[in-house]
BADO-187895 format. One line per field, with one value per residue (C-alpha): z, y, x; residue in one letter. Coordinates in nm, 4 decimals. Layout:
<sites>
zz = [Z;...]
yy = [Y;...]
xx = [X;...]
rest = [A;...]
</sites>
This chain:
<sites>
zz = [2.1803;2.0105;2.2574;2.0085;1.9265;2.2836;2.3913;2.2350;2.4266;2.7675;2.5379;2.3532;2.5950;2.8203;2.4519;2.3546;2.7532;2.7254;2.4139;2.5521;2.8610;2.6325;2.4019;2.7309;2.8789;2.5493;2.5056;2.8506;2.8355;2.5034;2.6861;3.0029;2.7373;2.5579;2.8636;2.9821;2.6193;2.6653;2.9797;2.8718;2.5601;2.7698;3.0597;2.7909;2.4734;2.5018;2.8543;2.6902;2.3908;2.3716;2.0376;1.8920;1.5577;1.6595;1.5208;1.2544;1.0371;1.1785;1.0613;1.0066;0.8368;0.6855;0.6331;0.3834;0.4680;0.3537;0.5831;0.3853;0.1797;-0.1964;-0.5350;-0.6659;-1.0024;-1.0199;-0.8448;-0.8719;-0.7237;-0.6912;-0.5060;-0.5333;-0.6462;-0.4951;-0.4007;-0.2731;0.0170;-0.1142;-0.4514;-0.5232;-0.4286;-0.4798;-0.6513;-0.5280;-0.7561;-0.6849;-0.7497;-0.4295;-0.2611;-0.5456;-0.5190;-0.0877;-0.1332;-0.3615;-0.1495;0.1281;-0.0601;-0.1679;0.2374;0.3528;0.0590;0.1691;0.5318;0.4690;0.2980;0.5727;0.8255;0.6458;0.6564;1.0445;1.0347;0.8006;1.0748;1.3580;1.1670;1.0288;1.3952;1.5270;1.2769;1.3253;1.7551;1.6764;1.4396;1.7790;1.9689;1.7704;1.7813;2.1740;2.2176;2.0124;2.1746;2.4957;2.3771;2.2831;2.6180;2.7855;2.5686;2.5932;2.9786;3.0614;2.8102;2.9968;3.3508;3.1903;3.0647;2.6900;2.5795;2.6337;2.9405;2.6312;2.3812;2.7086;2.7467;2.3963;2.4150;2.6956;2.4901;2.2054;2.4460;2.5939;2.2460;2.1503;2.4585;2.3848;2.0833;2.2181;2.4207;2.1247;1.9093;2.2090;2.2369;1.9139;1.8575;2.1613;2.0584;1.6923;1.8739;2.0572;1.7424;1.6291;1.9233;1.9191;1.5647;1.2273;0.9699;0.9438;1.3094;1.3651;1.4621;1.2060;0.9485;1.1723;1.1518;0.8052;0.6953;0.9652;0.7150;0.4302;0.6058;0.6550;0.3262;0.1627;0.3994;0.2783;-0.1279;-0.0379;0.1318;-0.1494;-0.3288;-0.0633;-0.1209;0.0810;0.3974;0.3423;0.1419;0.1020;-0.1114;-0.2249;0.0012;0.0221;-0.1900;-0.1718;-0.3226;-0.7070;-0.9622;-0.8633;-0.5509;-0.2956;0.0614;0.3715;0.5926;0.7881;0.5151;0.4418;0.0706;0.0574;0.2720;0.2534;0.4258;0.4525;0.4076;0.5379;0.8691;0.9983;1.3023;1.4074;1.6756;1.8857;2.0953;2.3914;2.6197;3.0296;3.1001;2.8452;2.9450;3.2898;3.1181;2.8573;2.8202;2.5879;2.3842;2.3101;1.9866;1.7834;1.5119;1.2530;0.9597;0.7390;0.5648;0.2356;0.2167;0.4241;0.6170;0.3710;0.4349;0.8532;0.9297;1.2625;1.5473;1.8432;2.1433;2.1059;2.3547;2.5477;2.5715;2.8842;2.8650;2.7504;2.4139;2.6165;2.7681;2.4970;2.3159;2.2347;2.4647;2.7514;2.9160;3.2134;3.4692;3.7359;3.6922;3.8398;3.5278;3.5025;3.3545;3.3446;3.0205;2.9450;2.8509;2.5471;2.5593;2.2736;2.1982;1.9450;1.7637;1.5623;1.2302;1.0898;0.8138;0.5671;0.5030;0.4547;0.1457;0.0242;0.0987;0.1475;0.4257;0.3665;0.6444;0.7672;0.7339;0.9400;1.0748;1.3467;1.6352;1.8180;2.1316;2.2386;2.6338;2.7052;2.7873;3.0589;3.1082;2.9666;3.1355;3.1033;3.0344;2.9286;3.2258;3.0326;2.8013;2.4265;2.3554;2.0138;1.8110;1.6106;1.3195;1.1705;0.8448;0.7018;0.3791;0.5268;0.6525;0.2954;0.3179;0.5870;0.4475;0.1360;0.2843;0.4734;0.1915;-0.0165;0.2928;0.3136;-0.0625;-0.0106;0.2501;0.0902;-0.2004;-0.0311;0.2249;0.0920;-0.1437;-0.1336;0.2328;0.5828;0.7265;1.0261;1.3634]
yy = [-8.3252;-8.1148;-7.8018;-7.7045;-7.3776;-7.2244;-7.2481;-6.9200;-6.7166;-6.6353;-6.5576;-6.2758;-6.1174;-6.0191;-5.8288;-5.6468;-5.4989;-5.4355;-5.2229;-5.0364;-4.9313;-4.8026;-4.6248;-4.4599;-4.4078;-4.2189;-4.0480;-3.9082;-3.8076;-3.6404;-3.3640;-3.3464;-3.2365;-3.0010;-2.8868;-2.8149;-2.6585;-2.4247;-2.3003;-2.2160;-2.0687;-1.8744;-1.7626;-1.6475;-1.5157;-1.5231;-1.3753;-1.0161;-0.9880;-0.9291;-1.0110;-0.9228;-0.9345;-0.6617;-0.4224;-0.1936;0.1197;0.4596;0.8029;1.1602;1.2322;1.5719;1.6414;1.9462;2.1387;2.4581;2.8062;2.9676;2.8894;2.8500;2.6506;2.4400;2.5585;2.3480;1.9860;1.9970;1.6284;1.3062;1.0031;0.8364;1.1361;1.2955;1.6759;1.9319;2.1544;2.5011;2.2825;2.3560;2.1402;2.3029;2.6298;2.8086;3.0320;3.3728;3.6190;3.6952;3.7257;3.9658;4.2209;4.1839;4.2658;4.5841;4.7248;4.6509;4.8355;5.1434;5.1646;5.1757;5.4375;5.6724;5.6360;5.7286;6.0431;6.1053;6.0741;6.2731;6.5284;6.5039;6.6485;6.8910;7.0316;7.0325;7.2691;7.4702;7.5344;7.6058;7.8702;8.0096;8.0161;8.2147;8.4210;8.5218;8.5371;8.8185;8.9543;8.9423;9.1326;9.4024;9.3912;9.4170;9.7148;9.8908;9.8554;9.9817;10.2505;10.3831;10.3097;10.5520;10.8232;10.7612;10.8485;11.1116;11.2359;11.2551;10.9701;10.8950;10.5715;10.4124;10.4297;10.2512;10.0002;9.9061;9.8707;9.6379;9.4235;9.3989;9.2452;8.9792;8.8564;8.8223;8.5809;8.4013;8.3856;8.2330;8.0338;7.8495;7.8250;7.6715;7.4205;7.3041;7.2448;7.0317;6.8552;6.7875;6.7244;6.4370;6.2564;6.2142;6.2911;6.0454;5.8825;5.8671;5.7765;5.4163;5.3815;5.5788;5.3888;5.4017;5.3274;5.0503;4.9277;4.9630;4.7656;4.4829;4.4753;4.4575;4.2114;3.9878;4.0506;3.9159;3.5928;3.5107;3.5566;3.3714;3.1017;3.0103;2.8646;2.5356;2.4117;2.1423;2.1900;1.9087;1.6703;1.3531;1.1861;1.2218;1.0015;0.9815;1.2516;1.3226;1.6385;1.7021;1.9868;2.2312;2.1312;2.4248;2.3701;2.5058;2.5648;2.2414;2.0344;1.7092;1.7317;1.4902;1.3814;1.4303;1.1684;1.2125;0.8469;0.9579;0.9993;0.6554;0.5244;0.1467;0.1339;-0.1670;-0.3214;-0.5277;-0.7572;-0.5743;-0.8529;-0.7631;-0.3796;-0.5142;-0.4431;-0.2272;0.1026;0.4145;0.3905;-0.0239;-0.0930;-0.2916;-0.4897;-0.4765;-0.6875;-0.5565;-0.8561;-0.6107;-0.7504;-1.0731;-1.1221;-1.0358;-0.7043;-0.6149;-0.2323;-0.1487;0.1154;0.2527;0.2130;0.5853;0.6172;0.3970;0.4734;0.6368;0.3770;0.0988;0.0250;-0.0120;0.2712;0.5292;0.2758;0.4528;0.2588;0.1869;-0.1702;-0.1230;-0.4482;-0.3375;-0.6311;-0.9658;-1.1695;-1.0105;-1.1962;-1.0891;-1.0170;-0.8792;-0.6028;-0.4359;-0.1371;0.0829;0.1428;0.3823;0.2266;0.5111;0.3921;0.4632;0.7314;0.5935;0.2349;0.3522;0.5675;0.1901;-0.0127;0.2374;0.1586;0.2659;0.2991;-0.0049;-0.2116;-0.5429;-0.6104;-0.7892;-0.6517;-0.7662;-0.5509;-0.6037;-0.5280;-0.5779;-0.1787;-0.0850;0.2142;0.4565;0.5201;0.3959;0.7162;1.0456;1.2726;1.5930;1.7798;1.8468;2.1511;2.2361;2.1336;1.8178;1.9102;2.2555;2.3736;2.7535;2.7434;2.9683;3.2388;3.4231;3.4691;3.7481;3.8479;3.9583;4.0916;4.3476;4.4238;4.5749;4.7329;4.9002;5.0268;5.1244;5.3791;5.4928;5.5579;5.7621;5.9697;6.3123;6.3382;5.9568;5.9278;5.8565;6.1842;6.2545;6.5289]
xx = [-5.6805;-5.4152;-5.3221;-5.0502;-5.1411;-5.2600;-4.9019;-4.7466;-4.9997;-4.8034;-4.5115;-4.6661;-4.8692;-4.5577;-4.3997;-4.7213;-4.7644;-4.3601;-4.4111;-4.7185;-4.5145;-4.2474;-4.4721;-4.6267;-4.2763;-4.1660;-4.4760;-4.4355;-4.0626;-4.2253;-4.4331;-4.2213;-3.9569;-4.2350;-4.3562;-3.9912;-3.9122;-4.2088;-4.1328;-3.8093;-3.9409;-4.1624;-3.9012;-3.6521;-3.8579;-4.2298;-4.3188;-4.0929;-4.3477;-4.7155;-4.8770;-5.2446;-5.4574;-5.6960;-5.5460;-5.5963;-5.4579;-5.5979;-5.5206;-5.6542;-5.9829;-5.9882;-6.3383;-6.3699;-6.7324;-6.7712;-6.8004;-7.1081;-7.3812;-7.3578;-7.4493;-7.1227;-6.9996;-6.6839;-6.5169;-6.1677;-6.0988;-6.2501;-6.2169;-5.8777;-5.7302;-5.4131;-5.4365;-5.1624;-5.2568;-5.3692;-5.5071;-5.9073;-6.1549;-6.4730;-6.5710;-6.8969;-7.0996;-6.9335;-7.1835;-7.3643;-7.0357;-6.8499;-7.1426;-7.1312;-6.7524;-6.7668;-7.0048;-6.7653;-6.4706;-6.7018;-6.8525;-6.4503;-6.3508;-6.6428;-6.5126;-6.2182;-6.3025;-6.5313;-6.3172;-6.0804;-6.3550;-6.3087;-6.0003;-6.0267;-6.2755;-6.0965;-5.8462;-6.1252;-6.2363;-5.8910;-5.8876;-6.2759;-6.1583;-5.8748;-6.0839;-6.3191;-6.0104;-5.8892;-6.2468;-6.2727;-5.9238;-6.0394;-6.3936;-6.2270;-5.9475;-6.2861;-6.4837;-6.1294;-6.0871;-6.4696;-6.5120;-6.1897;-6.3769;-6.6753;-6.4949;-6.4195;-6.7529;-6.6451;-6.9132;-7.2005;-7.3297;-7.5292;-7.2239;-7.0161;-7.3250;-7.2800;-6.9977;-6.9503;-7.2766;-7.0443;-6.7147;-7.0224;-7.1368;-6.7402;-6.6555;-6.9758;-6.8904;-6.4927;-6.6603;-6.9067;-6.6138;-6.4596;-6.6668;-6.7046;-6.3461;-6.3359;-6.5914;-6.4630;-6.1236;-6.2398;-6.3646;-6.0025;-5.7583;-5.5126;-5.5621;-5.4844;-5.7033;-5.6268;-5.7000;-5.9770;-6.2916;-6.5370;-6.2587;-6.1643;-6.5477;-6.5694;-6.2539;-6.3816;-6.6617;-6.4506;-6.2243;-6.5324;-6.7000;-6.3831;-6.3301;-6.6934;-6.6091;-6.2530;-6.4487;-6.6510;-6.3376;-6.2470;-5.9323;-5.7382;-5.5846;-5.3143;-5.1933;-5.3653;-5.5953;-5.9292;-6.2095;-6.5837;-6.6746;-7.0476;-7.1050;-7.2509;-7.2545;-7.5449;-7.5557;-7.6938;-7.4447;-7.5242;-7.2253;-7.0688;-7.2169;-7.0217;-6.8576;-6.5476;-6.2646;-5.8365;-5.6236;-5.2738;-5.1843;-4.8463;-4.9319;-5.1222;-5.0671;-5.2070;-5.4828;-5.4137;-5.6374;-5.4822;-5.6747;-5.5874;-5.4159;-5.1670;-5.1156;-4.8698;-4.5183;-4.6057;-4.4550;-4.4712;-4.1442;-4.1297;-4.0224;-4.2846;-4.3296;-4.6187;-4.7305;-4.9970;-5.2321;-5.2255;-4.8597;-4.8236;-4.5087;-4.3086;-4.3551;-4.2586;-4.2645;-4.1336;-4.3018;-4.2635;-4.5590;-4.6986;-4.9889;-5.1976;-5.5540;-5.7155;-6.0159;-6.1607;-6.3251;-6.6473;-6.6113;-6.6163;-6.8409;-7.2107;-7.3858;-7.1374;-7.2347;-7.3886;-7.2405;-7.4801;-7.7199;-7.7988;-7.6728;-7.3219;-7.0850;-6.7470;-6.5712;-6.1613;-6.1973;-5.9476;-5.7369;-5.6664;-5.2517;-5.1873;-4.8307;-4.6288;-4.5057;-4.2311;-4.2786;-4.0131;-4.1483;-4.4819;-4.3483;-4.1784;-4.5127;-4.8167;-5.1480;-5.4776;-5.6341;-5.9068;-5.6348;-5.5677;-5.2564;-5.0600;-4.8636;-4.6182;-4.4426;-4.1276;-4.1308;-3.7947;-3.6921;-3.9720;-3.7913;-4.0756;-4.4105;-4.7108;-4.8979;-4.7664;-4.6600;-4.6309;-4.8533;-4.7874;-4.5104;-4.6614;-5.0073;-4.9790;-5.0827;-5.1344;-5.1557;-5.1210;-5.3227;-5.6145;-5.3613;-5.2855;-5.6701;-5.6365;-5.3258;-5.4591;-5.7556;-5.5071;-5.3618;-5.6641;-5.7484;-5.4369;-5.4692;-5.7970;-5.7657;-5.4415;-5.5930;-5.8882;-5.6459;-5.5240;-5.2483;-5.2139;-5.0922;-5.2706;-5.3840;-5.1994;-5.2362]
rest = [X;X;X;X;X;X;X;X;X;X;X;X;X;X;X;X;X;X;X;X;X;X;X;X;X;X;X;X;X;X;X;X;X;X;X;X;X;X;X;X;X;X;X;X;X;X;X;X;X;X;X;X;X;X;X;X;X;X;X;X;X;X;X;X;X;X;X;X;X;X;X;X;X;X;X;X;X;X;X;X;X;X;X;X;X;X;X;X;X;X;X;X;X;X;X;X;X;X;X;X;X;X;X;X;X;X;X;X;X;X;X;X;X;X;X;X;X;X;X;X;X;X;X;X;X;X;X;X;X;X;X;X;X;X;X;X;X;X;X;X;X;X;X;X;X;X;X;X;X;X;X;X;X;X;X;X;X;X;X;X;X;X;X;X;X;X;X;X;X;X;X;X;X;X;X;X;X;X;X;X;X;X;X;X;X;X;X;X;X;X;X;X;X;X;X;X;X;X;X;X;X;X;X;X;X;X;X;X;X;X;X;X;X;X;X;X;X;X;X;X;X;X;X;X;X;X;X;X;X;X;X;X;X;X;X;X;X;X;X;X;X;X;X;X;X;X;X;X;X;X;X;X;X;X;X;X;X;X;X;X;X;X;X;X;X;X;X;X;X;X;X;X;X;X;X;X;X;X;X;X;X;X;X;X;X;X;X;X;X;X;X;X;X;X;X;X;X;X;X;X;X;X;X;X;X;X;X;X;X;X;X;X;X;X;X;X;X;X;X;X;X;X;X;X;X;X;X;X;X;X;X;X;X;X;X;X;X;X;X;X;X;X;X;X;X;X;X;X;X;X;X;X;X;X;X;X;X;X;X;X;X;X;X;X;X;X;X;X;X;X;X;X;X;X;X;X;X;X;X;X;X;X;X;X;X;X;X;X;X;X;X;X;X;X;X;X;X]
</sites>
């Protein structure tokens, strides 16, 4: 019997197990070297950033609802579009509000005049008192004169009784006159016209009446562009009706939301680094850690979870971080806002807090487009009761 070809066996079997023990020996040098090449990657770069995809470009709304009631005549924007504050937006039928104004104006103008009249009373009735004071001295140089003729027996008791009658009715009549000057006094002491109070009243009427006709022109507080518009031609509005929407597209911010784990070593003030999927990563605009939020998403969430039941489970929870951008890429490579992007926080500088320790020095955002409303309003008041005050000025004591 021919063994020939079972000798080769205990050769070969020694090589293969050899090579296995190699291949395992490499492999395993392999991830002690990854594992050591991660840790160091780890101690030196990764533990200093935190890095998430839920995130997403947030910014101002600017809803545009109207302050009174009216029919639209006229849309001066649509969606897309890009408006200037102080540009129109929506024009209201202007009727009702033109006739409640010029009945305003002609209510102040007949104030004025009788107000005017006020005054011209109270010197009327300083004149008419020292008309009965002049009557009451000579009254009382009378009763004098007759009482010493009556010591003396040259007139009659009844011409002396008549006499004194005549002296009572002339300090009644002081008296009256008196009176009614006081009493017309204290209608305008201390006043002028433009600041007496039922010229005051009237132009608060006036003042109103003309917010409501400026009101029915809408224009936009700031500029943005043109979103959501809702509103059509004929269309009756009551007031705090939704019509369309401005956002100033440069001034987004990113809304972040970080698992609590990841909230340890971050501080306001970290630089960040943000790339939008609009552009890939060949677009990378840079931040700065703004805010972090005060709660959870849950917790502000419409229907906050409620954990107090028998088949809790727990879940990490995410933390909204507001990320400023910087203003001067966005003009190079614009966000709408929706967007998706990545963030990634550099955590190196913890010198900043974690929350903000003192309150805002001024409002963050203002605009000044309503304020020539009540300017102008003050103005045609102003002409108004100068030109309804005597000889063209304010009447003056």
């Amino acid at each position: 019997m021919d063994t020939s070809s079972d000798t080769p066996a205990p050769t070969e079997a020694p090589t293969s197990s050899r090579k296995r023990k190699l291949w395992l020996i490499g492999l395993l040098v392999l991830l002690i070297l990854g594992g050591l090449g991660t840790w160091a990657w780890y101690s030196l770069v990764g533990r200093w950033y935190e890095s998430t995809d839920d995130a997403y470009v947030n910014g101002n709304v600017v809803e545009i609802t109207p302050l009174v009631t009216g029919t639209v005549t006229s849309i001066g924007a649509d969606d897309g579009d890009l408006v200037h504050a102080g540009q129109v937006l929506l024009q209201f039928d202007p009727a009702d509000s033109q006739v409640a104004l010029q009945s305003a104006q002609a209510n102040l103008a007949r104030t004025v005049r009788q107000v005017r009249g006020l005054y011209s009373n109270v010197d009327s009735l300083k004149a008419q008192l020292q008309t009965r004071q002049a009557e009451l001295r000579k009254a009382q140089q009378d009763f004098n004169r007759r009482k010493v003729l009556a010591e003396s027996g040259a007139i009659a008791g009844e011409e002396l009784s008549h006499a004194r009658d005549d002296l009572s009715v002339a300090q009644a009549a002081v008296n009256s006159a008196r009176q009614q000057l006081s009493t017309s006094a204290a209608l305008v002491d201390d006043t002028v016209v433009a600041s007496h109070p039922e010229v005051m009243a009237a132009a608060a009427d006036l003042r109103q009446a003309y917010l409501a006709h400026a009101r029915t022109t809408l224009v936009a507080p700031v500029t943005g562009y043109v979103a959501k518009r809702s509103v059509q031609l004929g269309q009756r509005l009551q007031p705090g009706t939704a019509t369309m929407a401005v956002i100033p597209l440069d001034q987004v911010w990113i809304d972040a939301n970080f698992k609590e784990t990841q909230l340890r070593q971050m501080r306001i003030g970290q630089p960040v680094e943000i790339t939008a999927d609009l552009y890939g990563s060949d677009v990378t605009y840079s931040g700065t850690v703004d805010s972090l939020g005060a709660g959870t998403g849950s917790a502000f969430a419409l229907l906050p979870a409620q954990n107090a039941t028998g088949n809790w489970i727990k879940i990490v929870q995410r933390v909204p971080v507001r990320i400023h951008l910087n203003p001067d890429q966005l003009k190079d490579h614009p966000l709408r806002i929706g967007l998706s992007t990545v963030v990634d926080v550099d955590l190196h500088d913890q010198s900043g807090p974690a929350l903000a320790q003192q309150p805002p020095q001024q409002a963050s955002y203002t605009t000044d487009v309503y304020d020539r409303q009540l300017v102008e309003a003050d103005k045609l008041i102003e002409q108004l009761i100068r030109d309804n005050s005597a000889s063209g000025k304010t009447a003056q004591r």
